[in-house]
PyMOL Python script that loads the backbone (N, CA, C, O; Angstrom):
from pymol import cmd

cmd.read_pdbstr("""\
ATOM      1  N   UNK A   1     153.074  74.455  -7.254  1.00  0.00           N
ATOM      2  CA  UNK A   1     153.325  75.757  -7.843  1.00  0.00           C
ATOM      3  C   UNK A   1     152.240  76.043  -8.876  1.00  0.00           C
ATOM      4  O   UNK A   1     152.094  75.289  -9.838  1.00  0.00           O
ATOM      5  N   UNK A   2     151.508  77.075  -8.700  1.00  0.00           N
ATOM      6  CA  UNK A   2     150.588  77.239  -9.658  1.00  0.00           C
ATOM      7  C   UNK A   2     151.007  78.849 -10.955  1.00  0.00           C
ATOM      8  O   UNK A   2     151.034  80.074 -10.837  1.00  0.00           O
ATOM      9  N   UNK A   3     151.218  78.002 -11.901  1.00  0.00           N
ATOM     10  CA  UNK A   3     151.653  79.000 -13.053  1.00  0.00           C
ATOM     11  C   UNK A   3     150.105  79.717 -13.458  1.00  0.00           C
ATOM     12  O   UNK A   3     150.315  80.930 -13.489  1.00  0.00           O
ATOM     13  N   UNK A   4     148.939  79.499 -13.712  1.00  0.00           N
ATOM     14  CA  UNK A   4     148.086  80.159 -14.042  1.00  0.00           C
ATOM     15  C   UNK A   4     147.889  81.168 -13.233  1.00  0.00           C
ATOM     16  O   UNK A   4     147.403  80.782 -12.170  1.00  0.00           O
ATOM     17  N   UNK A   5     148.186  83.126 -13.325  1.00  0.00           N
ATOM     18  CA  UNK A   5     147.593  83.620 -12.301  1.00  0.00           C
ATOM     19  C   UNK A   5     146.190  83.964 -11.966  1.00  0.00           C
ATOM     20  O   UNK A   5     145.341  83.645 -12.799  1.00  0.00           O
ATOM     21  N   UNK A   6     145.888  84.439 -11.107  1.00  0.00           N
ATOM     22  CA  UNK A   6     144.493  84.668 -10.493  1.00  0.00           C
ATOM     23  C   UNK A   6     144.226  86.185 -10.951  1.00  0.00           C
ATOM     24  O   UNK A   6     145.016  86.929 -11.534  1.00  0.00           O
ATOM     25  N   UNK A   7     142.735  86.490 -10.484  1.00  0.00           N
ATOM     26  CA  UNK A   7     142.331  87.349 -11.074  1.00  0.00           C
ATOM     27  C   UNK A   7     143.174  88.546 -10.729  1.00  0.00           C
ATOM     28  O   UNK A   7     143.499  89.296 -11.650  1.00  0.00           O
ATOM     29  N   UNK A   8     143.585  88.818  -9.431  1.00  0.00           N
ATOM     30  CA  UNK A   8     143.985  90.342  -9.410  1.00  0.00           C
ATOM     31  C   UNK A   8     145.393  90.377  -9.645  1.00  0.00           C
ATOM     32  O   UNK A   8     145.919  91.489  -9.605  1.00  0.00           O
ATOM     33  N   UNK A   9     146.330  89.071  -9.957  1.00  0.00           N
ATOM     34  CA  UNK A   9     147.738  89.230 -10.791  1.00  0.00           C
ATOM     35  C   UNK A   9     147.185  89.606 -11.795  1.00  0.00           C
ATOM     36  O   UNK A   9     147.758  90.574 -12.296  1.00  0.00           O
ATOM     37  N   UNK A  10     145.672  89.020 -12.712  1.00  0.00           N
ATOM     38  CA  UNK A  10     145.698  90.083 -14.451  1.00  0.00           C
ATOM     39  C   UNK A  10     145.288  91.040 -14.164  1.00  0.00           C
ATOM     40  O   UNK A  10     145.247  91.819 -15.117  1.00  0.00           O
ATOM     41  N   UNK A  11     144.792  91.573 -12.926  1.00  0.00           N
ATOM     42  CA  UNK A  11     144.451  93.072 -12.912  1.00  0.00           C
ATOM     43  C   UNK A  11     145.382  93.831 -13.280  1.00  0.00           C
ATOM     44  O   UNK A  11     145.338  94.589 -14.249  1.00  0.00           O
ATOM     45  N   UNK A  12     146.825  93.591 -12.086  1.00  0.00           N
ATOM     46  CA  UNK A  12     147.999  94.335 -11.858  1.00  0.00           C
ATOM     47  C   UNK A  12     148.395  94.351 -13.468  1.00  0.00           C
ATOM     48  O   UNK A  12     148.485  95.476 -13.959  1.00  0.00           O
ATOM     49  N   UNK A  13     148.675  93.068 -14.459  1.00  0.00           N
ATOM     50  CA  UNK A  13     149.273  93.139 -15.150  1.00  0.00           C
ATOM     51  C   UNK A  13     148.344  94.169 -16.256  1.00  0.00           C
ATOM     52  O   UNK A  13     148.933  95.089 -16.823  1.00  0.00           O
ATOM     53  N   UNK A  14     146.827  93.925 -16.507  1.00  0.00           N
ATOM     54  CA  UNK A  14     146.388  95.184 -17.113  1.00  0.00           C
ATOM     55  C   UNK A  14     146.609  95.919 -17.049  1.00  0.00           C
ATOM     56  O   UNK A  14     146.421  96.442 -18.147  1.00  0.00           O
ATOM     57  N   UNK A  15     147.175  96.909 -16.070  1.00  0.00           N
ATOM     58  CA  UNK A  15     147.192  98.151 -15.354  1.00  0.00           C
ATOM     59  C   UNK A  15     148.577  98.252 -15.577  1.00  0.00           C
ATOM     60  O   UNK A  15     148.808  99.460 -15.621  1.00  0.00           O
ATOM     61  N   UNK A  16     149.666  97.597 -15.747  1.00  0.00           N
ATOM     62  CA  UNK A  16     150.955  98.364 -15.711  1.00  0.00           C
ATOM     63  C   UNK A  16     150.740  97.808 -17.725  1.00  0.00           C
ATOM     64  O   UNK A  16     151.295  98.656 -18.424  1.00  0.00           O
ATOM     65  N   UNK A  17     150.449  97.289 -18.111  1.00  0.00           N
ATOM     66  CA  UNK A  17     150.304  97.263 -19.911  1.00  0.00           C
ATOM     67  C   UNK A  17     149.315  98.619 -19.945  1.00  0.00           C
ATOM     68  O   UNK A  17     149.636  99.305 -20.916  1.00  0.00           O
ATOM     69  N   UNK A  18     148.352  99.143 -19.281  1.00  0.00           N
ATOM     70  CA  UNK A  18     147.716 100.713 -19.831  1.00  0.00           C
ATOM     71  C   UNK A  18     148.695 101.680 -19.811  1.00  0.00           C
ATOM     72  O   UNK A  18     149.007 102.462 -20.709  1.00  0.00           O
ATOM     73  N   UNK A  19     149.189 101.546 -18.612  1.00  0.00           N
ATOM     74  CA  UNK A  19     149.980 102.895 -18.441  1.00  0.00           C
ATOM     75  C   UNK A  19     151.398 102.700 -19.222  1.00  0.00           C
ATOM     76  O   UNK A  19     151.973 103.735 -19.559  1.00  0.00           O
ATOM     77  N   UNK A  20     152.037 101.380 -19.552  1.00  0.00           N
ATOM     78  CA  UNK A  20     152.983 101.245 -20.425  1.00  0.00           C
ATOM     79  C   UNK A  20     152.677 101.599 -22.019  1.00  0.00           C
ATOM     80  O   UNK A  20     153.557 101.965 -22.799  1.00  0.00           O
ATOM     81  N   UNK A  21     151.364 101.438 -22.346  1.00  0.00           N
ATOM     82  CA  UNK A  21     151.257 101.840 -23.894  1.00  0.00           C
ATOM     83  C   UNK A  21     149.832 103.035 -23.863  1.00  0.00           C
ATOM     84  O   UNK A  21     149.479 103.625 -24.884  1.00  0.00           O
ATOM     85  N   UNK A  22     149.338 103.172 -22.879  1.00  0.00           N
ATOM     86  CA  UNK A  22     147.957 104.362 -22.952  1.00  0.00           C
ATOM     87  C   UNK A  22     147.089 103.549 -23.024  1.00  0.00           C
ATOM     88  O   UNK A  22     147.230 102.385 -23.396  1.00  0.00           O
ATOM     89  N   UNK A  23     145.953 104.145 -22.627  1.00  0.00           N
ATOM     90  CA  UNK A  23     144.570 103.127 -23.027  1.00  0.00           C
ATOM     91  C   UNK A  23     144.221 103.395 -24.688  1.00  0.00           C
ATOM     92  O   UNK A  23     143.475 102.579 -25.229  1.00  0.00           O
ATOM     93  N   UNK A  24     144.530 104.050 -25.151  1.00  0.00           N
ATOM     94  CA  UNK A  24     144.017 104.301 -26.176  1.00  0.00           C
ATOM     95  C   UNK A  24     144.886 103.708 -27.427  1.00  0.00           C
ATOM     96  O   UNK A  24     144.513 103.910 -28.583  1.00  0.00           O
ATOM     97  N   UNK A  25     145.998 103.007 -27.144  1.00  0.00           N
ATOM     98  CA  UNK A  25     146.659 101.892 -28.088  1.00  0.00           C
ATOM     99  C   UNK A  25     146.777 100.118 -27.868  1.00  0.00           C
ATOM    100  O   UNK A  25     147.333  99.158 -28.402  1.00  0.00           O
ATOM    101  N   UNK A  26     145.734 100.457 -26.553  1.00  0.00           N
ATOM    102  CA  UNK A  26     145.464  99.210 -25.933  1.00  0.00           C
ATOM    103  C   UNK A  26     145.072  97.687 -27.460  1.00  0.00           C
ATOM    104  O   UNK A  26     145.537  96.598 -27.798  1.00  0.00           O
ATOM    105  N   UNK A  27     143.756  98.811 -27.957  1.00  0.00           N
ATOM    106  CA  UNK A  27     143.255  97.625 -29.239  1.00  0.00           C
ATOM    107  C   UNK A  27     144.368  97.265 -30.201  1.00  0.00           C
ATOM    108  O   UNK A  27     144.481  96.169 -30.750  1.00  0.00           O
ATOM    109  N   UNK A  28     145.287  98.442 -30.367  1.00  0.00           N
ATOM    110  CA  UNK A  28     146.044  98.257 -31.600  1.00  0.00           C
ATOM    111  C   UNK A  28     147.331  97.163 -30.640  1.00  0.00           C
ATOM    112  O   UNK A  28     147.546  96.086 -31.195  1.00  0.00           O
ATOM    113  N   UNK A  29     147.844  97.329 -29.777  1.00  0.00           N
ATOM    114  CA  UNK A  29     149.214  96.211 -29.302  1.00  0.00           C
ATOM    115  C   UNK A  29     147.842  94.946 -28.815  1.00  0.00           C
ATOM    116  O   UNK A  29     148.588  94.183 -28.201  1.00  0.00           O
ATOM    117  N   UNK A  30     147.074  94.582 -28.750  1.00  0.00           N
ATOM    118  CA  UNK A  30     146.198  93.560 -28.668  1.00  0.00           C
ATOM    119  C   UNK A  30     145.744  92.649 -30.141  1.00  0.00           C
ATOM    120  O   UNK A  30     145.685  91.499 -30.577  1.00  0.00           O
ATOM    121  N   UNK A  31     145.515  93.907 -30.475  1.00  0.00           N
ATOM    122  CA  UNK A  31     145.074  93.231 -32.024  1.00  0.00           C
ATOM    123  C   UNK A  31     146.949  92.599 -32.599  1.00  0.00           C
ATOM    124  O   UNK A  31     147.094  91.725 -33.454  1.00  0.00           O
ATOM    125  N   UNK A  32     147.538  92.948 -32.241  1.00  0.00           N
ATOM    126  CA  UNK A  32     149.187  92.918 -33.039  1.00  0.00           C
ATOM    127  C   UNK A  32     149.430  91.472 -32.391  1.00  0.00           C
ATOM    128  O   UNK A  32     149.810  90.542 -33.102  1.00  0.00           O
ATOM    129  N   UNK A  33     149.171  91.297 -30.864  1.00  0.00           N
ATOM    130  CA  UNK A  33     149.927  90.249 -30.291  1.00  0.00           C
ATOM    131  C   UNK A  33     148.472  89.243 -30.545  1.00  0.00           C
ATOM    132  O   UNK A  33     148.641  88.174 -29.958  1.00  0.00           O
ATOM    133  N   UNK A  34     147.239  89.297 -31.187  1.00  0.00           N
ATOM    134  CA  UNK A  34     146.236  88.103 -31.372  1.00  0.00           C
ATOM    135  C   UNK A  34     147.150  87.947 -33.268  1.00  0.00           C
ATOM    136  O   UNK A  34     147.419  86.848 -33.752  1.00  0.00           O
ATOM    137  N   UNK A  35     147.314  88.686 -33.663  1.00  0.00           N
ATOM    138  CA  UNK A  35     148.250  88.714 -35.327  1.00  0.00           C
ATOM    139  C   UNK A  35     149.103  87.723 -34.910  1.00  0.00           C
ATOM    140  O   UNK A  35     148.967  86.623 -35.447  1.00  0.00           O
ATOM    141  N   UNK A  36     149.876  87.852 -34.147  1.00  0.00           N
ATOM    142  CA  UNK A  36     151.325  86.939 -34.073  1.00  0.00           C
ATOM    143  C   UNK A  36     150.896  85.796 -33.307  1.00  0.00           C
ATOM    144  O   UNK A  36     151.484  84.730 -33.485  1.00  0.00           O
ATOM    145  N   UNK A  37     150.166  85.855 -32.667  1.00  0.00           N
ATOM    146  CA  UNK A  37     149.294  83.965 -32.312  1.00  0.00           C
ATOM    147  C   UNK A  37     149.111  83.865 -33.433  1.00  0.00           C
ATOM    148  O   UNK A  37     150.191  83.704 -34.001  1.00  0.00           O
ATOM    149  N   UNK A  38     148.112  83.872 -34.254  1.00  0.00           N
ATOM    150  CA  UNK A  38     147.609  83.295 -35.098  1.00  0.00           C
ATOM    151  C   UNK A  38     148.583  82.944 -36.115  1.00  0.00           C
ATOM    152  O   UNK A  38     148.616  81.792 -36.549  1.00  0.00           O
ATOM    153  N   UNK A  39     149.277  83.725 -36.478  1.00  0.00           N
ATOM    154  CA  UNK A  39     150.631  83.519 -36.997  1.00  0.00           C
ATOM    155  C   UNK A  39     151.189  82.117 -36.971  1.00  0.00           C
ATOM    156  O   UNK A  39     151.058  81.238 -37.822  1.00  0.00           O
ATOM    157  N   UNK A  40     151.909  82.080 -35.697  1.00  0.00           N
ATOM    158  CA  UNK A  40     152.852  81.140 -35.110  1.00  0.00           C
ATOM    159  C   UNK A  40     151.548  79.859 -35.030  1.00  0.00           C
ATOM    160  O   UNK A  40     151.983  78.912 -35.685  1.00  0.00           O
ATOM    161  N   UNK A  41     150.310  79.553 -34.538  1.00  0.00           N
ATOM    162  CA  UNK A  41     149.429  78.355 -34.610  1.00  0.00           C
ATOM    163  C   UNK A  41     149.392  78.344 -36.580  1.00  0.00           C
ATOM    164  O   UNK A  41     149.155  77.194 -36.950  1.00  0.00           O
ATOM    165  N   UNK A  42     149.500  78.949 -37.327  1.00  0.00           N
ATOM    166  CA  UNK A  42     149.484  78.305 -38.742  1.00  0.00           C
ATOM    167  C   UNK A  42     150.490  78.080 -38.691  1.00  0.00           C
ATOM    168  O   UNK A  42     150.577  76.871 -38.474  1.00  0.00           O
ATOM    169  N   UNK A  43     151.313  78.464 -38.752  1.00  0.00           N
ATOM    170  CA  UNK A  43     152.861  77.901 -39.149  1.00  0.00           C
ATOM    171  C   UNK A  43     153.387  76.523 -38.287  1.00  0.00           C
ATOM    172  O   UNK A  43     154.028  75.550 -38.685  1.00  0.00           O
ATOM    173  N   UNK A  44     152.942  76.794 -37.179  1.00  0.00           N
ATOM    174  CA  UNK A  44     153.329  75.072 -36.086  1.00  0.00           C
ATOM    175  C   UNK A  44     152.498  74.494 -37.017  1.00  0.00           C
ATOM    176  O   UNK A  44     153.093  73.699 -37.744  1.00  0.00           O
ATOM    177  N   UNK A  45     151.203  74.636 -37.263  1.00  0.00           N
ATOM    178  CA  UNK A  45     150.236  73.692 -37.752  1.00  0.00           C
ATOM    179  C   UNK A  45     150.630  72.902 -39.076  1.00  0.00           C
ATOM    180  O   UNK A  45     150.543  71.731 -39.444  1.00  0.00           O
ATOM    181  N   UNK A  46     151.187  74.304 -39.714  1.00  0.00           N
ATOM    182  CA  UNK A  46     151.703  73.849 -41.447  1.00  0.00           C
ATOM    183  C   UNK A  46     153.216  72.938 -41.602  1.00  0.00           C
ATOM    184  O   UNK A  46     153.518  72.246 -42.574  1.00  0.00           O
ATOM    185  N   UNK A  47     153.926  73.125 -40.541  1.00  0.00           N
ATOM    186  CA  UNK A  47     155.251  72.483 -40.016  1.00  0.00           C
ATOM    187  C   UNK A  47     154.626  70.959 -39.682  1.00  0.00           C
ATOM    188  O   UNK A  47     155.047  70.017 -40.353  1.00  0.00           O
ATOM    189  N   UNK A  48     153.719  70.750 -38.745  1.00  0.00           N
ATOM    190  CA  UNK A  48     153.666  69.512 -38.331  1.00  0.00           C
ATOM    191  C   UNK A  48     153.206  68.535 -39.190  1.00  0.00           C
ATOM    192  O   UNK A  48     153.584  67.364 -39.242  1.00  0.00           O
ATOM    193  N   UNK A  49     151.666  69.544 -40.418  1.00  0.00           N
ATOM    194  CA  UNK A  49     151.758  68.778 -41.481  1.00  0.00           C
ATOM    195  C   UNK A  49     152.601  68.490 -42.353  1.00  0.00           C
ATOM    196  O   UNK A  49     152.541  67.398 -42.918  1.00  0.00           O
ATOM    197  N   UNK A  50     153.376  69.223 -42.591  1.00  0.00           N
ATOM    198  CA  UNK A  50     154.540  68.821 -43.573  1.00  0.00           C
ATOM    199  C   UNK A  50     155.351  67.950 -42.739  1.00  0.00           C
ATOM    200  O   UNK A  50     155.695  67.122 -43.582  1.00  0.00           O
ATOM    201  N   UNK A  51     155.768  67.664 -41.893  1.00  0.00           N
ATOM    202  CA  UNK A  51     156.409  66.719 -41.351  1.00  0.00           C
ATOM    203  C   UNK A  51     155.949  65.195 -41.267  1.00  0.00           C
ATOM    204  O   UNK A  51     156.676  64.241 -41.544  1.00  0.00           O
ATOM    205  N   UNK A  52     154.442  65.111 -40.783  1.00  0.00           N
ATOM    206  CA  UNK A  52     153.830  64.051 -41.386  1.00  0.00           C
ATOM    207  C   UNK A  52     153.684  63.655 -42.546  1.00  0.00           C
ATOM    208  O   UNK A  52     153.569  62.445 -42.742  1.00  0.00           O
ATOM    209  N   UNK A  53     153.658  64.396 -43.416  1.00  0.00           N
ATOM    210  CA  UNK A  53     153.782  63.857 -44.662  1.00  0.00           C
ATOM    211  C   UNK A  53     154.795  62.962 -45.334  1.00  0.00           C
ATOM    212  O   UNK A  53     154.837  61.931 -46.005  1.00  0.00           O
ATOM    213  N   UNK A  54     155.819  64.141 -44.669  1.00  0.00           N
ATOM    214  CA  UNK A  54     157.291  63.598 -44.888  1.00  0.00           C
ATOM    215  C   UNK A  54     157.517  62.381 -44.023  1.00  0.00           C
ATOM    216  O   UNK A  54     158.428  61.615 -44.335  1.00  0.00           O
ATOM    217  N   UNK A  55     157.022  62.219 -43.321  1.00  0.00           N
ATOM    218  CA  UNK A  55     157.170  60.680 -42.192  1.00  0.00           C
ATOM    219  C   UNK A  55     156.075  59.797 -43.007  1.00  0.00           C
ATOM    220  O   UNK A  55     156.324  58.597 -43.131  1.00  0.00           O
ATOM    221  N   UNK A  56     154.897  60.307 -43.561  1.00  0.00           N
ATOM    222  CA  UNK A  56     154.192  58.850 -44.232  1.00  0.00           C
ATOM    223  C   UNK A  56     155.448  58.825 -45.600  1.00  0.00           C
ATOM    224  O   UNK A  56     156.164  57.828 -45.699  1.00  0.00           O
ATOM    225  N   UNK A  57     155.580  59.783 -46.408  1.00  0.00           N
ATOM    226  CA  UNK A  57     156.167  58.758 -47.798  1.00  0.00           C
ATOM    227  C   UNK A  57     157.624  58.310 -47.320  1.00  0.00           C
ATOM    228  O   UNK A  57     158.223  57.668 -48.183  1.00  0.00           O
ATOM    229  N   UNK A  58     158.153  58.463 -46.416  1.00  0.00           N
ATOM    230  CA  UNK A  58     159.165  57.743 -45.649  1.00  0.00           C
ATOM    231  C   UNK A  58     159.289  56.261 -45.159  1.00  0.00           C
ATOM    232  O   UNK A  58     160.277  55.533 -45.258  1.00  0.00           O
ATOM    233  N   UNK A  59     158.102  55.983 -44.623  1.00  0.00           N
ATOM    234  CA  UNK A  59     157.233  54.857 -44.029  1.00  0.00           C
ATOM    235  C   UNK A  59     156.919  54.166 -45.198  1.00  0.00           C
ATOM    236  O   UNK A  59     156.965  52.939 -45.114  1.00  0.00           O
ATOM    237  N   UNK A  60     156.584  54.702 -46.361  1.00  0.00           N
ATOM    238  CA  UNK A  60     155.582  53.975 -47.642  1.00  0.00           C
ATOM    239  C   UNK A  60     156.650  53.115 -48.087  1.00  0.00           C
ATOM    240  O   UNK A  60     156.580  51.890 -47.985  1.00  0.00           O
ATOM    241  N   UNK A  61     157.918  53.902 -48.719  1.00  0.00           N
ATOM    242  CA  UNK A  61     158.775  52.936 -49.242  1.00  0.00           C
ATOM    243  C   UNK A  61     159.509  52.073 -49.167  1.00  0.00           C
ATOM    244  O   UNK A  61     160.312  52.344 -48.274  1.00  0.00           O
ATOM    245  N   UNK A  62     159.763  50.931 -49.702  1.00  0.00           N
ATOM    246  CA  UNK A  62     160.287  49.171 -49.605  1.00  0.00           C
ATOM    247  C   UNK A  62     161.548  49.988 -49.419  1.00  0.00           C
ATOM    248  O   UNK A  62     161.720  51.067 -49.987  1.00  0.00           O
ATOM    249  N   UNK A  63     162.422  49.427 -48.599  1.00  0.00           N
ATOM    250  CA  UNK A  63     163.716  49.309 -47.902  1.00  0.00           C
ATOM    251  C   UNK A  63     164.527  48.648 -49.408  1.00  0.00           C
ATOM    252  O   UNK A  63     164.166  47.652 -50.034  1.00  0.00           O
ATOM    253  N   UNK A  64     165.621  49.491 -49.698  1.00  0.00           N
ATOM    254  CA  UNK A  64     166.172  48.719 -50.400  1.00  0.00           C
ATOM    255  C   UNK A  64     167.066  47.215 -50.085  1.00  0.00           C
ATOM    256  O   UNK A  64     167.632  46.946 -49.026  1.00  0.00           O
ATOM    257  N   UNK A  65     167.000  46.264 -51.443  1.00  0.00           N
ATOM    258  CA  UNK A  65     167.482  45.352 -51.098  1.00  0.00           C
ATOM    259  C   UNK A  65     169.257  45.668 -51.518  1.00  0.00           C
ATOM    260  O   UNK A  65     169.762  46.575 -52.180  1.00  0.00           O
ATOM    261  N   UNK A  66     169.988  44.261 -50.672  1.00  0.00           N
ATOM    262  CA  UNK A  66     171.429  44.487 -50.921  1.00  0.00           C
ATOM    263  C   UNK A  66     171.830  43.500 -51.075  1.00  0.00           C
ATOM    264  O   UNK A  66     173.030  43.352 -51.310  1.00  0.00           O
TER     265      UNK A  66
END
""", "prot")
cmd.dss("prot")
cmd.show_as("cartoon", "prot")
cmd.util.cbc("prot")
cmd.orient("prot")
């Protein structure tokens, strides 16, 4: 099963996104949905560091004794 489509599935899909928003708001819902990538890759990014962090000073400290 191949999930990547080929060139003329992104044709079709260009072509029903023009006529769904105009060509002429094309840059602005493009520029909006490259906003919300970039978005969501800092925030996974800033999540995973904080999670490592939280897993090294987790790791660092002596186990208490009993």
């Amino acid at each position: 099963m191949n999930i990547i489509p080929g060139p003329w599935e992104l044709v079709i899909i260009l072509v029903i996104v023009a006529m769904l928003f105009g060509v002429g708001r094309l840059p602005e819902v493009f520029g909006a949905v490259g906003k919300g990538i970039r978005e969501f890759r800092k925030e996974s990014s800033t999540a995973e560091q904080n999670a490592n962090k939280k897993a090294d000073t987790s790791t660092d400290q002596p186990a208490a004794e009993s």
